[in-house]
TILOLUM-751278 format. One line per 5 residues: their letters; for each residue x, y, z of C-alpha. Coordinates in Angstrom, 2 decimals. Each point is the difference from the previous one (the first is absolute). Layout:
# TILOLUM-751278
a = X/Y/Z | ...;
This chain:
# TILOLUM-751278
xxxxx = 157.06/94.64/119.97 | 0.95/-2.92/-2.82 | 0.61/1.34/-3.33 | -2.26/-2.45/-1.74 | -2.97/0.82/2.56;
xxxxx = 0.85/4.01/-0.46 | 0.13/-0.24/-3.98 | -3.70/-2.04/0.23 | -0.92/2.18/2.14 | 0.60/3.10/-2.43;
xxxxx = -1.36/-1.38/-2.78 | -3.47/-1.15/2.05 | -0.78/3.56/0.70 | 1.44/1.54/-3.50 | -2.63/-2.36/-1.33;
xxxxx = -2.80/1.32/2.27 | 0.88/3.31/-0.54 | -0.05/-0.28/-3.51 | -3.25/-1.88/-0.25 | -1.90/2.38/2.63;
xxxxx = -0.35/2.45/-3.11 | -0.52/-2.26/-2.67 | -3.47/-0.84/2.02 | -0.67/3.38/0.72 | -0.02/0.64/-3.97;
xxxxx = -3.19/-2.26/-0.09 | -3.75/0.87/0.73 | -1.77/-3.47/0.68 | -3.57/1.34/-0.78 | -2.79/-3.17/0.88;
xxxxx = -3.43/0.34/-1.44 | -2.68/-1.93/-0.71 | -0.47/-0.62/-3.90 | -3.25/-0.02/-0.81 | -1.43/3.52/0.22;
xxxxx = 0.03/1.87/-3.27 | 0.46/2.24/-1.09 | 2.35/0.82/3.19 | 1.70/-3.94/-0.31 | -0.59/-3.06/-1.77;
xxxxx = 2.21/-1.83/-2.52 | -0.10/-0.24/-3.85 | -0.05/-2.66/-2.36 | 3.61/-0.02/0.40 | -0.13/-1.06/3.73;
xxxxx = 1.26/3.56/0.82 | -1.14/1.98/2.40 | -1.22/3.39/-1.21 | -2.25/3.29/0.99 | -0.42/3.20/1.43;
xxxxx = 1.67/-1.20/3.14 | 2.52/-1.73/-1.40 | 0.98/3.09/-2.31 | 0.04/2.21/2.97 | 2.25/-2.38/2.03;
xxxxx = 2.78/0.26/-2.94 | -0.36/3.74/-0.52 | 0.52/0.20/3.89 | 2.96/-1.96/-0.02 | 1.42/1.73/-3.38;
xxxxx = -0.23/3.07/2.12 | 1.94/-1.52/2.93 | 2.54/-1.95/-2.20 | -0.97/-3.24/0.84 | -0.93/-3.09/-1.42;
xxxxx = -3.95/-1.42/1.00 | -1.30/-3.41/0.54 | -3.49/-1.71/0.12 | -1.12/-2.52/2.34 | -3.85/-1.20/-0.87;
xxxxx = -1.26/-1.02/3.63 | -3.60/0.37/1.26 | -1.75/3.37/0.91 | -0.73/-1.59/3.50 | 3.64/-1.00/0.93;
xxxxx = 1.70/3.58/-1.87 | 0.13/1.70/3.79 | 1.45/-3.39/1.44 | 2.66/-0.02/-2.61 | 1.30/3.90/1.18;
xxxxx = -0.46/-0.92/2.99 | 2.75/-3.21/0.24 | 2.06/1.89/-2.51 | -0.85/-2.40/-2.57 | -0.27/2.75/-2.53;
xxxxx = 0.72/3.69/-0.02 | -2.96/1.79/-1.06 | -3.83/-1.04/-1.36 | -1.33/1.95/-2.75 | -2.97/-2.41/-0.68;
xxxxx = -3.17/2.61/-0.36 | -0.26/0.39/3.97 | -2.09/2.66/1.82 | 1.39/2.06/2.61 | -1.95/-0.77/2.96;
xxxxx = 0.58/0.85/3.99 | 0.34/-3.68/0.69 | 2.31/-0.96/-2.38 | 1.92/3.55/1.17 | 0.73/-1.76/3.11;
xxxxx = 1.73/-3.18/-1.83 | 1.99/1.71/-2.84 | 1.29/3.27/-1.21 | -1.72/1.82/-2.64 | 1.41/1.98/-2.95;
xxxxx = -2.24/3.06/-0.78 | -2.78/-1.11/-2.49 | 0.93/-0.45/-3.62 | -3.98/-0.66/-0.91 | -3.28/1.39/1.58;
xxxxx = -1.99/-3.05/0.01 | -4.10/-0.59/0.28 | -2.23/-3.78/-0.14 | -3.06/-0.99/-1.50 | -2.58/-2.85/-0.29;
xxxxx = -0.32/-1.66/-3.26 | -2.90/-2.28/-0.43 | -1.80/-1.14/-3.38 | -2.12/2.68/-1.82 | -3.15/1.09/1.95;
xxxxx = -0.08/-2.35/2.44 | 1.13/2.42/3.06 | 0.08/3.37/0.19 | 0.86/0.71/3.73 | 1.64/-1.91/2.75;
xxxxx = -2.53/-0.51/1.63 | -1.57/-2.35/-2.51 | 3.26/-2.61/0.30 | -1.11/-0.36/4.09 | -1.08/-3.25/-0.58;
xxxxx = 2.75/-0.79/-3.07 | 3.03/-0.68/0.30 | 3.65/2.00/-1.40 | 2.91/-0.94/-1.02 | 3.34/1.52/1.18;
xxxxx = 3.81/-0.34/0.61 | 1.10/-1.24/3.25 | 2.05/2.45/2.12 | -1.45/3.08/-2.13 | -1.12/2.99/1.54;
xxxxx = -3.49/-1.04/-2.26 | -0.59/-2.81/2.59 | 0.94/2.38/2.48 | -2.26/2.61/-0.90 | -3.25/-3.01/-0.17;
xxxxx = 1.15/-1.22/3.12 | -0.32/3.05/1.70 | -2.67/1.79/-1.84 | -2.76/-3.23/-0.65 | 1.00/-2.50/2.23;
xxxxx = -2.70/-2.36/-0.71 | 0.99/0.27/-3.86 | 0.71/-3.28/-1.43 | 3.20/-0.49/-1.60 | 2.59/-1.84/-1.91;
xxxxx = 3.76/0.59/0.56 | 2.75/-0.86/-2.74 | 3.55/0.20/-0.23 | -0.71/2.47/-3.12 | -2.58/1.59/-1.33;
xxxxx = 0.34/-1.09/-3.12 | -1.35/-3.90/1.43 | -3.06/2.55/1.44 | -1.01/1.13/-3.46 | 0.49/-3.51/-1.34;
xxxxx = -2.81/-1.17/2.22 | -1.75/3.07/-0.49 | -0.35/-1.19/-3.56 | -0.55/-3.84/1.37 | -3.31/1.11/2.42;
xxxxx = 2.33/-1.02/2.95 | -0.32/3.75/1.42 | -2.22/2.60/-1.05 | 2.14/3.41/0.14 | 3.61/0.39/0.41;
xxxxx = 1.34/2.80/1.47 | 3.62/1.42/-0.55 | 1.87/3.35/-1.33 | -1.39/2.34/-2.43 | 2.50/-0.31/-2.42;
xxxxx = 0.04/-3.93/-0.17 | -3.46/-0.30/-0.14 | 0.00/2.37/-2.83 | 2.36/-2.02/-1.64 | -1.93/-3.32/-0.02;
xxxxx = -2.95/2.14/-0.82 | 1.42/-0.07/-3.52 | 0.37/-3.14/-0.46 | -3.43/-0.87/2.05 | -2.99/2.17/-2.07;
xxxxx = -2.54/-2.39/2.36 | 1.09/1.84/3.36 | -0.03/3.34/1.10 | 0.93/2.09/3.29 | -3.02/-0.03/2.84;
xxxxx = -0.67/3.09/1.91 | 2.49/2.96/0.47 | 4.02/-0.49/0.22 | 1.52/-0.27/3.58 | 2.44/2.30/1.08;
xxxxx = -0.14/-0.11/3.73 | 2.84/1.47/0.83 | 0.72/-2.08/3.01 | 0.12/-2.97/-2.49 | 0.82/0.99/-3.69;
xxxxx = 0.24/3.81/-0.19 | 3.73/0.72/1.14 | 1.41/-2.45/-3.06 | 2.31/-2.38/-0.83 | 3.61/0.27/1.70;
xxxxx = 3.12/-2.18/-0.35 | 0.54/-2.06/3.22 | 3.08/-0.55/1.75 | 1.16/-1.61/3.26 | -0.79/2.16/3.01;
xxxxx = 3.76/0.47/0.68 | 1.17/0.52/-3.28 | -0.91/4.59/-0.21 | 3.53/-0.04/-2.23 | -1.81/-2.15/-2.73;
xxxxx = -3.41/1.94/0.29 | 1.59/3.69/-0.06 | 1.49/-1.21/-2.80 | -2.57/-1.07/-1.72 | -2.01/3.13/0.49;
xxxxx = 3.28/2.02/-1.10 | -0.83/-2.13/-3.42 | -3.40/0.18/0.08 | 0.13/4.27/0.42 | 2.83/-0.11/-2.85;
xxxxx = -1.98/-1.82/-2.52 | -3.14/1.48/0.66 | 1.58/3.52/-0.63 | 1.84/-1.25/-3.07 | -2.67/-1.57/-2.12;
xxxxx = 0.75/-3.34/0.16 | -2.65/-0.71/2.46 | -2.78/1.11/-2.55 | 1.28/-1.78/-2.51 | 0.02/-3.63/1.90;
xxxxx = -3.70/1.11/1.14 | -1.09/1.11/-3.89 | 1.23/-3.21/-1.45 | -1.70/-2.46/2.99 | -3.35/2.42/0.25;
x = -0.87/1.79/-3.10;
């Protein structure tokens, strides 16, 4: 073999050895932004929030440094699924259809959904039949109408926080989302309250949030649940939920 072409060809896989892992130091976590209290950025442009604590506590825990990739909710399973990214921790149910697509983590939140409408205008939902609801697009909420009141009208948004925007504008007339977001903008919203009892059909919102990775990747998701047992044992969990939810 020539000398020259042997001594490149050395140093070409030296470098890829060496670089293989420097990228396996970094979690690329996508999520979409707008969700608090799990995601949504400050006045600094950062992003911050339950979620977003979790993530970095999880990689602490493996050594490793995160990153965060603001995409949309609907395109987060597209993104694992071309490799684009190497996990989504973006407030996302576990759900048998989006079990066939990615990999789960075990869940790191037991989640529930509610209506929110203004005060004492519904009380059931049957009285938004012929009303329309707001909701994000490619949530298990529009799931859930879809298959539950078919003939519901709706509106879907890229995030929820557009729906309660035109809540407030009389473009919808209920939006419905996660308990713990909803009870956030209920602060902030005295007008508004939930409608009817909170959802927690299991087949839609009662196994929780998990992180999502690609449907190849079980090294990155045992991993993650290694963490996720670790820092729930430890304490650390509890704190990261005490400072986000009480």
């Amino acid at each position: 073999m020539n000398k020259g072409l042997q001594i490149s060809l050395t140093l070409v896989i030296t470098m890829l050895l060496s670089w293989a892992p420097l990228q396996a130091q970094e979690i690329r976590f996508a999520m979409e932004a707008t969700y608090p209290p799990f995601e949504f950025t400050n006045d600094k442009n950062e992003v911050i929030g339950f979620d977003v604590d979790l993530a970095k506590a999880l990689c602490s825990e493996l050594n490793k440094q995160c990153s965060f990739h603001i995409q949309p909710f609907d395109s987060l399973i597209a993104s694992l699924k071309f490799r684009r990214f190497d996990a989504a921790i973006s407030g996302m149910d576990i759900t048998a259809d989006r079990e066939k697509q990615v990999l789960f983590t075990e869940p790191y939140y037991q989640n529930a959904a509610i209506v929110v409408a203004a005060k004492d205008r519904f009380t059931s939902m049957a009285d938004l039949a012929k009303h329309k609801i707001g909701l994000q697009n490619g949530s298990t909420h529009q799931r859930y109408i879809h298959d539950n009141y078919p003939k519901q009208k709706t509106s879907a948004y890229t995030s929820v926080q557009h729906a309660f925007i035109d809540l407030q504008n009389g473009r919808v007339d209920a939006v419905f989302g996660d308990t713990a977001v909803v009870e956030q903008w209920l602060t902030r919203s005295a007008n508004y309250e939930g409608v009817g009892e909170i959802i927690n059909d299991t087949q839609y919102f009662g196994r929780g949030y998990g992180i999502a990775v690609n449907l190849q990747n079980h090294a990155l998701r045992d991993e993650l649940n290694q963490a996720l047992t670790t820092i729930m044992a430890n304490g650390t969990y509890q704190q990261i939920y005490q400072r986000w939810f009480q």
